[in-house]
N, CA and C atoms of all chains as a GROMACS GRO file, in nm:
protein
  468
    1UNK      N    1  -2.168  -0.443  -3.277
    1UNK     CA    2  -2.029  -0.414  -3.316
    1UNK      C    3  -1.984  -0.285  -3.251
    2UNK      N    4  -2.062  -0.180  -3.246
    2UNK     CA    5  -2.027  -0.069  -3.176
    2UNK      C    6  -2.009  -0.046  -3.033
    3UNK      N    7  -2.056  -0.145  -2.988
    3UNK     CA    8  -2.088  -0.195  -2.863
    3UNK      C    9  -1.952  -0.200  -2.799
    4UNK      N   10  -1.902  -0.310  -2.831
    4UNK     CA   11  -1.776  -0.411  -2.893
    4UNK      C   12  -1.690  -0.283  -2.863
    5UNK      N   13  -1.644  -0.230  -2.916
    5UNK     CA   14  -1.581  -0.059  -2.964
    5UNK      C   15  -1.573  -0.026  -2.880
    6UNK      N   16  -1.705   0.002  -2.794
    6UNK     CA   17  -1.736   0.123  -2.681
    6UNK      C   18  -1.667   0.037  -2.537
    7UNK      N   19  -1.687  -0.085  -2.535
    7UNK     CA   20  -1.671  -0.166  -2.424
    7UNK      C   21  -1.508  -0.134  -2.432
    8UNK      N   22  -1.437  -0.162  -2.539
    8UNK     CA   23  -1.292  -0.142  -2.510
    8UNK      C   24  -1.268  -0.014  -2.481
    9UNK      N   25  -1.293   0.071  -2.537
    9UNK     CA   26  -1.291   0.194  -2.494
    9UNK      C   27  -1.289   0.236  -2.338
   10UNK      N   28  -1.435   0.192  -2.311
   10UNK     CA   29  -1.398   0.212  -2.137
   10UNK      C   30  -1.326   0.143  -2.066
   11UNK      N   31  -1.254   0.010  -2.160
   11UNK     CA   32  -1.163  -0.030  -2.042
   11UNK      C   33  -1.004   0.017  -2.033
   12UNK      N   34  -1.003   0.056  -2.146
   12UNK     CA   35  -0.898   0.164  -2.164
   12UNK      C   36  -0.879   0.277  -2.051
   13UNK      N   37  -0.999   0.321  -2.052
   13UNK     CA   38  -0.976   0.437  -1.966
   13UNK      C   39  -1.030   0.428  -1.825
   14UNK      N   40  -1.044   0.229  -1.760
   14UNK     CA   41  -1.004   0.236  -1.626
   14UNK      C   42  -0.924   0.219  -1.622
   15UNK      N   43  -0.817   0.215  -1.661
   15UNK     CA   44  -0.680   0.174  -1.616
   15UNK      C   45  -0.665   0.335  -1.581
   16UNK      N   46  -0.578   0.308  -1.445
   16UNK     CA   47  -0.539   0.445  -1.348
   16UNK      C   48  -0.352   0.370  -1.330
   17UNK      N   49  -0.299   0.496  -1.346
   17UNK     CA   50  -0.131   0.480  -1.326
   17UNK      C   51  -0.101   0.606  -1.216
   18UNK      N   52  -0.057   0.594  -1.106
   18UNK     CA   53   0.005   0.645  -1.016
   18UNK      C   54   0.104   0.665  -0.987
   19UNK      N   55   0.221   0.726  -0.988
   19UNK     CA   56   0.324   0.725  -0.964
   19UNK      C   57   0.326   0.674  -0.789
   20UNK      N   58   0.381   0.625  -0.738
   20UNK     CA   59   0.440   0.568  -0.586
   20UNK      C   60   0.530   0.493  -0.536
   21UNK      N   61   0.531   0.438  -0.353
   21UNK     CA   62   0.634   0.344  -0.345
   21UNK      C   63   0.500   0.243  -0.284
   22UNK      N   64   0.616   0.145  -0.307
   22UNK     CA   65   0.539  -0.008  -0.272
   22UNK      C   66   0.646  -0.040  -0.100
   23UNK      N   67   0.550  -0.017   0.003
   23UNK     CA   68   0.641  -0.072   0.110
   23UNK      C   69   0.563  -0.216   0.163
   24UNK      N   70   0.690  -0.269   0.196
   24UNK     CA   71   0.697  -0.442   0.229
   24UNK      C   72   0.754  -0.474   0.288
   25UNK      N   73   0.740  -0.629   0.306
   25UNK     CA   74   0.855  -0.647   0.404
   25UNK      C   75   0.885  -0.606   0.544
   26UNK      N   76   0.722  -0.599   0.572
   26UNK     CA   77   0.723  -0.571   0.722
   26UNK      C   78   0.692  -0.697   0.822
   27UNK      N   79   0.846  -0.614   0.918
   27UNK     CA   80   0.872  -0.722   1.058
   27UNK      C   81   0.768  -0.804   1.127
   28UNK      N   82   0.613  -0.760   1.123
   28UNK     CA   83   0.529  -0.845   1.172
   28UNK      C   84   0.427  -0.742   1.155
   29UNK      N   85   0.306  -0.797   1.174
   29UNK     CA   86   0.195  -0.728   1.155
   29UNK      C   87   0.129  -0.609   1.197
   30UNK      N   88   0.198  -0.588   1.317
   30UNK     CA   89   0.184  -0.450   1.442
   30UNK      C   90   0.286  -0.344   1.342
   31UNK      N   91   0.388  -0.416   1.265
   31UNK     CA   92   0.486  -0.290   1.213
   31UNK      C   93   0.364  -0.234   1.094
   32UNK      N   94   0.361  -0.328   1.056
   32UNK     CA   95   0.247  -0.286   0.899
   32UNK      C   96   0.102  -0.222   0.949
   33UNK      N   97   0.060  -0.232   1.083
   33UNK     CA   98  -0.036  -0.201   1.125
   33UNK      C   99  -0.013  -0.091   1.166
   34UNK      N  100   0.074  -0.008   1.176
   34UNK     CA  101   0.123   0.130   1.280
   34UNK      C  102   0.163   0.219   1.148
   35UNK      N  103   0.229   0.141   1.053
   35UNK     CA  104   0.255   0.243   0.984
   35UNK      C  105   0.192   0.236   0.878
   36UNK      N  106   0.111   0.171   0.799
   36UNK     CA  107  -0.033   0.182   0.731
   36UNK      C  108  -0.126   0.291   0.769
   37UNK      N  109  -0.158   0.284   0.894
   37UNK     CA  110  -0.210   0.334   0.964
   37UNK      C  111  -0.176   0.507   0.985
   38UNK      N  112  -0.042   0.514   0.960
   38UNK     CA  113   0.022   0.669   0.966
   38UNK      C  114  -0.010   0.691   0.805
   39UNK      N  115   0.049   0.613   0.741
   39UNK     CA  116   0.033   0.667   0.576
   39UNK      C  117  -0.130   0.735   0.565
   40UNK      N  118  -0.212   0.653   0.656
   40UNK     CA  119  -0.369   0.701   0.609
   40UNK      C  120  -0.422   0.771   0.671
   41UNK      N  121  -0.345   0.831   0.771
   41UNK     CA  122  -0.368   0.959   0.866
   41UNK      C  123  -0.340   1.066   0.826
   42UNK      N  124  -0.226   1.050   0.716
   42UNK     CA  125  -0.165   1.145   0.621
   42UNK      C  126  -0.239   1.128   0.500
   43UNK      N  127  -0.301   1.092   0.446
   43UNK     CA  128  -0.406   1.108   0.369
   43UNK      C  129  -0.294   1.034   0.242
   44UNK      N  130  -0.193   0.974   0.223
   44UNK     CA  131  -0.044   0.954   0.125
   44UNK      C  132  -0.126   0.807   0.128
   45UNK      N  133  -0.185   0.702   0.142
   45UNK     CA  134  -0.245   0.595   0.111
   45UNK      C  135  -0.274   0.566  -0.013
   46UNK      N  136  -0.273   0.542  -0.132
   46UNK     CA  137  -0.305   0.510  -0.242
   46UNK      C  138  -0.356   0.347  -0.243
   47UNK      N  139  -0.320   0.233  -0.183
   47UNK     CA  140  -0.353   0.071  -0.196
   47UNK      C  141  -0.284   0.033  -0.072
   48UNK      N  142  -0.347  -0.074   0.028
   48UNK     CA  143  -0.330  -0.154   0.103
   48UNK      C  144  -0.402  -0.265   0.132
   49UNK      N  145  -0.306  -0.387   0.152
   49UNK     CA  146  -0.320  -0.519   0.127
   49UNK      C  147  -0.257  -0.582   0.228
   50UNK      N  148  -0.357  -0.579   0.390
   50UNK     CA  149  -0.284  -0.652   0.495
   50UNK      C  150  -0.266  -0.834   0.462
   51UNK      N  151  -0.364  -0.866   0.374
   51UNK     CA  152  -0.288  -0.995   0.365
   51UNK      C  153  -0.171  -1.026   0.347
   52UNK      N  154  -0.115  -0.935   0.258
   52UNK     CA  155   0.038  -0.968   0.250
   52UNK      C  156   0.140  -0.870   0.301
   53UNK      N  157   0.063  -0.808   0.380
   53UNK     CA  158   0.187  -0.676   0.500
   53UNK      C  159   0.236  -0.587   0.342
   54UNK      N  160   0.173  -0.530   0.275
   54UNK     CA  161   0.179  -0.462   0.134
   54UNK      C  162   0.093  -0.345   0.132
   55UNK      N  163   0.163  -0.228   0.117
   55UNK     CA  164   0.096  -0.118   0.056
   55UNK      C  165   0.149   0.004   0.041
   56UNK      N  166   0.059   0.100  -0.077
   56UNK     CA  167   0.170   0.214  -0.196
   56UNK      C  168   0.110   0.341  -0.132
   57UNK      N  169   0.216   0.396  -0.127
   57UNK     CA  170   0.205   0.568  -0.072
   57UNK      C  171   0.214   0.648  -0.200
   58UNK      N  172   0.155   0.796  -0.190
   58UNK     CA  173   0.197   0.841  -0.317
   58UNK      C  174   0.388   0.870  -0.318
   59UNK      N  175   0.426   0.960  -0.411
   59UNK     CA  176   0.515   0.968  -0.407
   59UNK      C  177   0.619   1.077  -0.294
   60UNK      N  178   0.528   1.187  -0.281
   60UNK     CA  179   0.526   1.285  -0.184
   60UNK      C  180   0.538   1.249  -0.019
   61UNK      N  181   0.467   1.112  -0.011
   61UNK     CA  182   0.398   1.060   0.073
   61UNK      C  183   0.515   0.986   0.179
   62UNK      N  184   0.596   0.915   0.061
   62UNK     CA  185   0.722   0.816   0.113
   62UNK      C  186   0.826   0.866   0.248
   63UNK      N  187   0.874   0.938   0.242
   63UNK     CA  188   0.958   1.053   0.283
   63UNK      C  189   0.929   1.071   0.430
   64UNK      N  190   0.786   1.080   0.452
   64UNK     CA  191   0.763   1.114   0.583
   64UNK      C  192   0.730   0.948   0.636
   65UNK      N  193   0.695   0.878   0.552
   65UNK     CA  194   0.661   0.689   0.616
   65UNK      C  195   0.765   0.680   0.633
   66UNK      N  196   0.937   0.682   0.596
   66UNK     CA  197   1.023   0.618   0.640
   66UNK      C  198   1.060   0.714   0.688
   67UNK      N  199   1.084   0.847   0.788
   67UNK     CA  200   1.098   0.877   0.910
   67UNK      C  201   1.017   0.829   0.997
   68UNK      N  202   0.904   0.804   0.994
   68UNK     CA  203   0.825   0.767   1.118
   68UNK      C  204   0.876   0.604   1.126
   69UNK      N  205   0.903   0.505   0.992
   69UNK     CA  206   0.957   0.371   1.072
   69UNK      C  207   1.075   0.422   1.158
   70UNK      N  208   1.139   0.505   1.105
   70UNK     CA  209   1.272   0.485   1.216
   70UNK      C  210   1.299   0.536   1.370
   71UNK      N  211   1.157   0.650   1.324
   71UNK     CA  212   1.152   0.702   1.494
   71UNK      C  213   1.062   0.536   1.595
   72UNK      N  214   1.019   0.539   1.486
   72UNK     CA  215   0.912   0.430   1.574
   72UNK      C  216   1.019   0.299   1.612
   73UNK      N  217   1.108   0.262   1.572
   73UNK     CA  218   1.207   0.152   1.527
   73UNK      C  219   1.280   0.182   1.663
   74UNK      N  220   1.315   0.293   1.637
   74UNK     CA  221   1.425   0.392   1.773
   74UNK      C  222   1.320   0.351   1.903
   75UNK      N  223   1.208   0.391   1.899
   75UNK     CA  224   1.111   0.383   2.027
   75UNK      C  225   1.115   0.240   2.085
   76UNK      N  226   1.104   0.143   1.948
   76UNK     CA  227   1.088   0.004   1.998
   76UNK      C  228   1.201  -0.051   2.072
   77UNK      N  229   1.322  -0.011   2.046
   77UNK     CA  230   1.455  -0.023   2.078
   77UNK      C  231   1.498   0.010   2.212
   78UNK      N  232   1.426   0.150   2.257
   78UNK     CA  233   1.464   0.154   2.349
   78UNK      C  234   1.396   0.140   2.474
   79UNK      N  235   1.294   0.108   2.424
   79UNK     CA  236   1.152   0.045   2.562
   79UNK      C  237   1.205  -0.124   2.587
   80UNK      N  238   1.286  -0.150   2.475
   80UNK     CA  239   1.290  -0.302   2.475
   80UNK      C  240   1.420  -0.318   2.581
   81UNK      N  241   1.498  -0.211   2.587
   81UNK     CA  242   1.599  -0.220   2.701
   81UNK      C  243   1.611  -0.168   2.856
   82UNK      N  244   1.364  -0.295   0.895
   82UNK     CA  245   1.325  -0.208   0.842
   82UNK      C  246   1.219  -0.252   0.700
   83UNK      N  247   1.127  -0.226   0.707
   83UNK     CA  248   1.054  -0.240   0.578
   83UNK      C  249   1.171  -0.196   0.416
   84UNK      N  250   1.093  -0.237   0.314
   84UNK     CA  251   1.141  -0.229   0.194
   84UNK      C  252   1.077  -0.120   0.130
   85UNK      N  253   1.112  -0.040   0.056
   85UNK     CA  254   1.026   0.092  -0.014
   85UNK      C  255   1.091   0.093  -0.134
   86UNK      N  256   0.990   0.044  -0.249
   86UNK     CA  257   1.027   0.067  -0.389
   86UNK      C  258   0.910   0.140  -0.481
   87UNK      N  259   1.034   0.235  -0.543
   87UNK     CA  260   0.963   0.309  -0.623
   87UNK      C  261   0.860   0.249  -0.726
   88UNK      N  262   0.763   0.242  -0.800
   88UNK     CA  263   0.665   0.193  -0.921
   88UNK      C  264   0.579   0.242  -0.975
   89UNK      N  265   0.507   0.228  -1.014
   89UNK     CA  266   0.381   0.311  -1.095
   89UNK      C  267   0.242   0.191  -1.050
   90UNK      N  268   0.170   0.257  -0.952
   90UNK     CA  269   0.109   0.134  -0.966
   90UNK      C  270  -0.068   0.170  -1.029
   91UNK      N  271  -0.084   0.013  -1.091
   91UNK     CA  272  -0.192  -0.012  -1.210
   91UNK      C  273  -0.299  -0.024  -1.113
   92UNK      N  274  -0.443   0.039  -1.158
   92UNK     CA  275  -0.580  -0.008  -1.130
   92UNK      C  276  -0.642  -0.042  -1.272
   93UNK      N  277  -0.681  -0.169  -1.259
   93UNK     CA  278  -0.737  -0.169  -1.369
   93UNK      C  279  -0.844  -0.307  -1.383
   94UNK      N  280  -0.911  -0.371  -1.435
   94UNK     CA  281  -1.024  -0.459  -1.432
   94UNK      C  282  -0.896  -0.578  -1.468
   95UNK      N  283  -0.941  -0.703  -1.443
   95UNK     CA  284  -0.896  -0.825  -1.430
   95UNK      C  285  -0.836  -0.870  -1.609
   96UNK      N  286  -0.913  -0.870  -1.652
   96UNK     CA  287  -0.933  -0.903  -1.754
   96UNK      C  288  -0.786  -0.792  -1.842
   97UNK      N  289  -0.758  -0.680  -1.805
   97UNK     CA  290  -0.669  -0.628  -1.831
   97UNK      C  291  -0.535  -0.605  -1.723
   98UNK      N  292  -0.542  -0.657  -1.636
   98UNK     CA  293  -0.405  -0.709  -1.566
   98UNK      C  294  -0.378  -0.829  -1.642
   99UNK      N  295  -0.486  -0.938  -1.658
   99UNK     CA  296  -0.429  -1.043  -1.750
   99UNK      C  297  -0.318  -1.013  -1.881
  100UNK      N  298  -0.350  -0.920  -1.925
  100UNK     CA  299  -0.263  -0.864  -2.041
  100UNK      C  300  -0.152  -0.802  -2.033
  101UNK      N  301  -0.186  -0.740  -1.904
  101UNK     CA  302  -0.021  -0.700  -1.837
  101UNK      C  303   0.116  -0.836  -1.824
  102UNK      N  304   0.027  -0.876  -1.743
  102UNK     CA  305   0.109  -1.036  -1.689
  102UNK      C  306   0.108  -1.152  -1.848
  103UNK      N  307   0.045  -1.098  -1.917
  103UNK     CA  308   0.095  -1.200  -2.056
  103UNK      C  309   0.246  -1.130  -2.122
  104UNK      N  310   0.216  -0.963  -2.123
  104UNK     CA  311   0.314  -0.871  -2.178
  104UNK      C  312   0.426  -0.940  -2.129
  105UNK      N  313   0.413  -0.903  -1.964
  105UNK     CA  314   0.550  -0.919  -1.852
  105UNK      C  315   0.615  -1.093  -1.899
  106UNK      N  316   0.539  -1.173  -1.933
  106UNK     CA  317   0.551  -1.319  -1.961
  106UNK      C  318   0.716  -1.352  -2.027
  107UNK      N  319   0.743  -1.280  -2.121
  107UNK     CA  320   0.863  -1.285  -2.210
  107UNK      C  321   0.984  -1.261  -2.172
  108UNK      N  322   0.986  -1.123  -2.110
  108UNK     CA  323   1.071  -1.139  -1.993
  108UNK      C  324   1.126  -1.092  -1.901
  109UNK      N  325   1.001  -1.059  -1.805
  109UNK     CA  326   0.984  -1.011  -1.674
  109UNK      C  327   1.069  -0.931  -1.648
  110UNK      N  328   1.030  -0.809  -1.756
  110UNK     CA  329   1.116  -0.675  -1.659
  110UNK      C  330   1.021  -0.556  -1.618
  111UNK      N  331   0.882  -0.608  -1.588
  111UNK     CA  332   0.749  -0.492  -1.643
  111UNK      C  333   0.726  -0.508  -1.487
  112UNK      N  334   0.651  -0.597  -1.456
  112UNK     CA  335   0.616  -0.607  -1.348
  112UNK      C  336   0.678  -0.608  -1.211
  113UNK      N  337   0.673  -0.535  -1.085
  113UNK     CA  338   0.742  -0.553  -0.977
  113UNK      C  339   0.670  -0.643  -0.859
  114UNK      N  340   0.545  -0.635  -0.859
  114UNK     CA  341   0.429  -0.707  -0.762
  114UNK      C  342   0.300  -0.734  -0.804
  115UNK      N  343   0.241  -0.848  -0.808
  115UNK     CA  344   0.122  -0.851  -0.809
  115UNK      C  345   0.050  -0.830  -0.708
  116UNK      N  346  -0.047  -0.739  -0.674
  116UNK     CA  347  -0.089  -0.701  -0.553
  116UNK      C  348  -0.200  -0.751  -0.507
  117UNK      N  349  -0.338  -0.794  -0.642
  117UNK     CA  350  -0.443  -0.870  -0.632
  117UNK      C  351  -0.476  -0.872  -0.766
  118UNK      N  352  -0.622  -0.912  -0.768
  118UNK     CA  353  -0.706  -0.959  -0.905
  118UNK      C  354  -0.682  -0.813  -0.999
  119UNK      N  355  -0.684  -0.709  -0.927
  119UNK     CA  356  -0.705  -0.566  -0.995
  119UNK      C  357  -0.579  -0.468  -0.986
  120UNK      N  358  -0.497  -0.508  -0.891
  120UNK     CA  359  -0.383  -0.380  -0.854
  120UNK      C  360  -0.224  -0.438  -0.940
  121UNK      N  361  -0.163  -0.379  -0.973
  121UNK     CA  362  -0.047  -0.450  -1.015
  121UNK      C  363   0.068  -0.282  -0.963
  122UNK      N  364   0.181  -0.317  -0.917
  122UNK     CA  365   0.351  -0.201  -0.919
  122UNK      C  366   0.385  -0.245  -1.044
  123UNK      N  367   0.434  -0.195  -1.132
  123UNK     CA  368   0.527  -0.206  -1.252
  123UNK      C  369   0.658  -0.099  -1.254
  124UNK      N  370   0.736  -0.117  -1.341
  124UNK     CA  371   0.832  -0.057  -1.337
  124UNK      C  372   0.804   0.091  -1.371
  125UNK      N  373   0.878   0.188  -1.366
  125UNK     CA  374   0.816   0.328  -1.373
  125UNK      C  375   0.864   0.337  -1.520
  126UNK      N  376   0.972   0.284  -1.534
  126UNK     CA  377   1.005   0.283  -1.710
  126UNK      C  378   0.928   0.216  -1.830
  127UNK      N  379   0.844   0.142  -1.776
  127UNK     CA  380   0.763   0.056  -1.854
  127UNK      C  381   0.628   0.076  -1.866
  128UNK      N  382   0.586   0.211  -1.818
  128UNK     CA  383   0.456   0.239  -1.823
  128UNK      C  384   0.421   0.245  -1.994
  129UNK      N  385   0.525   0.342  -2.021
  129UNK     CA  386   0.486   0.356  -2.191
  129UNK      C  387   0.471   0.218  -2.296
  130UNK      N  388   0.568   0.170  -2.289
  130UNK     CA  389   0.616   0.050  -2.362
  130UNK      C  390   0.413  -0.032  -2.301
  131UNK      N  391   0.408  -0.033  -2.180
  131UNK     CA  392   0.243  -0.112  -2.141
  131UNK      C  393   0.162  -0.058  -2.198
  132UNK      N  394   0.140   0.056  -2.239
  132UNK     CA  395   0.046   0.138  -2.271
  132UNK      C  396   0.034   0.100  -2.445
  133UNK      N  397   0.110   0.094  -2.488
  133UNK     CA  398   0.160   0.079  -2.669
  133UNK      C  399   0.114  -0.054  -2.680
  134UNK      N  400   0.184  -0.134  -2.589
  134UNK     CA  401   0.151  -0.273  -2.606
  134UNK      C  402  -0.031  -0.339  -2.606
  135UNK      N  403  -0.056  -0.250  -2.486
  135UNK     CA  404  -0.230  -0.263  -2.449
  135UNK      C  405  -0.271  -0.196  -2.573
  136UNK      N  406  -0.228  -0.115  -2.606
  136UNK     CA  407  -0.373  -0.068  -2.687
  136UNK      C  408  -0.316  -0.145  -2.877
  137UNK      N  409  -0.244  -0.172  -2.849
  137UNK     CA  410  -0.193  -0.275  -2.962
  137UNK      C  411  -0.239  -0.408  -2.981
  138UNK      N  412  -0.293  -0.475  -2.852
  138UNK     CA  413  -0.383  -0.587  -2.838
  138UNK      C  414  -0.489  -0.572  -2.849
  139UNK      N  415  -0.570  -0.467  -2.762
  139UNK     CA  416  -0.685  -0.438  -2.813
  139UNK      C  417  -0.714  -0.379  -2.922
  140UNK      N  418  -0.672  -0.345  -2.997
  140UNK     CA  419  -0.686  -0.280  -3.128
  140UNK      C  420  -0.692  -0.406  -3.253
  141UNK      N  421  -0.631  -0.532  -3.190
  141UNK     CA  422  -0.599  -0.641  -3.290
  141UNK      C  423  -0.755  -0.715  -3.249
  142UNK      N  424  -0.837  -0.660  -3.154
  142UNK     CA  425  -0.961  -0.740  -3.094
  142UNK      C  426  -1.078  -0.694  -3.130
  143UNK      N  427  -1.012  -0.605  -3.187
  143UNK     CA  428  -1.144  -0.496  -3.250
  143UNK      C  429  -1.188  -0.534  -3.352
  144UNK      N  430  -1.339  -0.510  -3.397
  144UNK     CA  431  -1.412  -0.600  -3.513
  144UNK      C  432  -1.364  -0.498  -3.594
  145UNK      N  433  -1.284  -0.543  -3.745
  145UNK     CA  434  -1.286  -0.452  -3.877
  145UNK      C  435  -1.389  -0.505  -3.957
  146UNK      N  436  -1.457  -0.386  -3.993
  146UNK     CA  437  -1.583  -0.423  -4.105
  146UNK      C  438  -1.550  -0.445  -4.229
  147UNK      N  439  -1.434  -0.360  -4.258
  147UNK     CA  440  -1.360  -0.387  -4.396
  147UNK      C  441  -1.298  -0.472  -4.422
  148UNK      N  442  -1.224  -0.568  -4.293
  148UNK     CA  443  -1.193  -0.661  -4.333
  148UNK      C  444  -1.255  -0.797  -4.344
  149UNK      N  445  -1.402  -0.774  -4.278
  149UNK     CA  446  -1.519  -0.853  -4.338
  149UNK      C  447  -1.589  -0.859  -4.450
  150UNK      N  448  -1.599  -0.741  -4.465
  150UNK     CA  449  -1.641  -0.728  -4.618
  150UNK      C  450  -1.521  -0.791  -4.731
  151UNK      N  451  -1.420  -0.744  -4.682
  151UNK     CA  452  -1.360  -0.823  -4.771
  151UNK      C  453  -1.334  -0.988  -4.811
  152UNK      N  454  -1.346  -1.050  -4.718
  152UNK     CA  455  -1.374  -1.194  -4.689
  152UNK      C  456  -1.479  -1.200  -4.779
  153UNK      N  457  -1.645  -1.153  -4.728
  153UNK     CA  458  -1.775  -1.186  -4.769
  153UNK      C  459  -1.736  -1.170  -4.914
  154UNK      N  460  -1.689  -1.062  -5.018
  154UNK     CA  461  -1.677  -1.082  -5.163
  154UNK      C  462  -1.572  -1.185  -5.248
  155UNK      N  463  -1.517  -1.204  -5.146
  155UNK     CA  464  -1.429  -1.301  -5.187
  155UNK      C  465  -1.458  -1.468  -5.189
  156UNK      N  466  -1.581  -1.479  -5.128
  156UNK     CA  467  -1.614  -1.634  -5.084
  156UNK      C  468  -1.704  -1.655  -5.256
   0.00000   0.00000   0.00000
């Protein structure tokens, strides 16, 4: 019975809550691959999930991932012309 | 351009995301993504309300001795 007790107990206290953003919704796999890839260079990585082009930056973290899509966005843009 | 939404996101054992996604069941304003067996985004407003709720289930799972004993004198 105490057992019982103790078992809930620790599962109580794996649960971990993070504050972050969830980015998605990326253009193809090279986009999610480049900038995954920056989030975890920046050490701002908290969860990533290339199966589904999905993953959470901290909150600090966000700010500088969506300047780098847009410089990178800008780059793609203009090599493409 | 990618999508960037704010959330709170959950680590937690399977068995207690299940309880998340039963919570969220009624009517889905808790959850934003399921991410896998273990990761869940939820809303950043709904952390508390999850938290009350979880330990409100598990607390109903918990063996009471007193309320065994009370059964056993009563049979």
């Amino acid at each position: 019975v105490v057992d019982q007790i103790k078992l809930w107990q620790l599962e109580m206290d794996r649960i971990r809550a993070t504050d972050g953003y969830l980015f998605s919704e990326f253009k193809n796999f090279d986009e999610y691959k480049d900038v995954s890839t920056y989030a975890k260079e920046l050490g701002v990585l908290l969860y990533e999930n290339p199966g589904k082009r999905k993953f959470v930056s901290t909150l600090a973290g966000s700010q500088q991932i969506v300047e780098f899509v847009k410089r990178r966005n800008q780059k793609h843009r203009s090599s493409a012309n | 351009m990618p999508k960037a939404t704010r959330g709170v996101l959950i680590e937690c054992d399977p068995s207690i995301k299940a309880l998340i996604v039963n919570i969220d069941s009624s009517q889905h304003n808790i959850i934003l993504d399921e991410l896998d067996d273990t990761h869940l985004m939820i809303h950043p407003s709904m952390v508390e309300v999850v938290k009350q709720k979880l330990n409100k289930m598990l607390a109903e799972n918990t063996y009471n001795p007193n309320e065994e004993a009370a059964k056993a004198t009563g049979k």
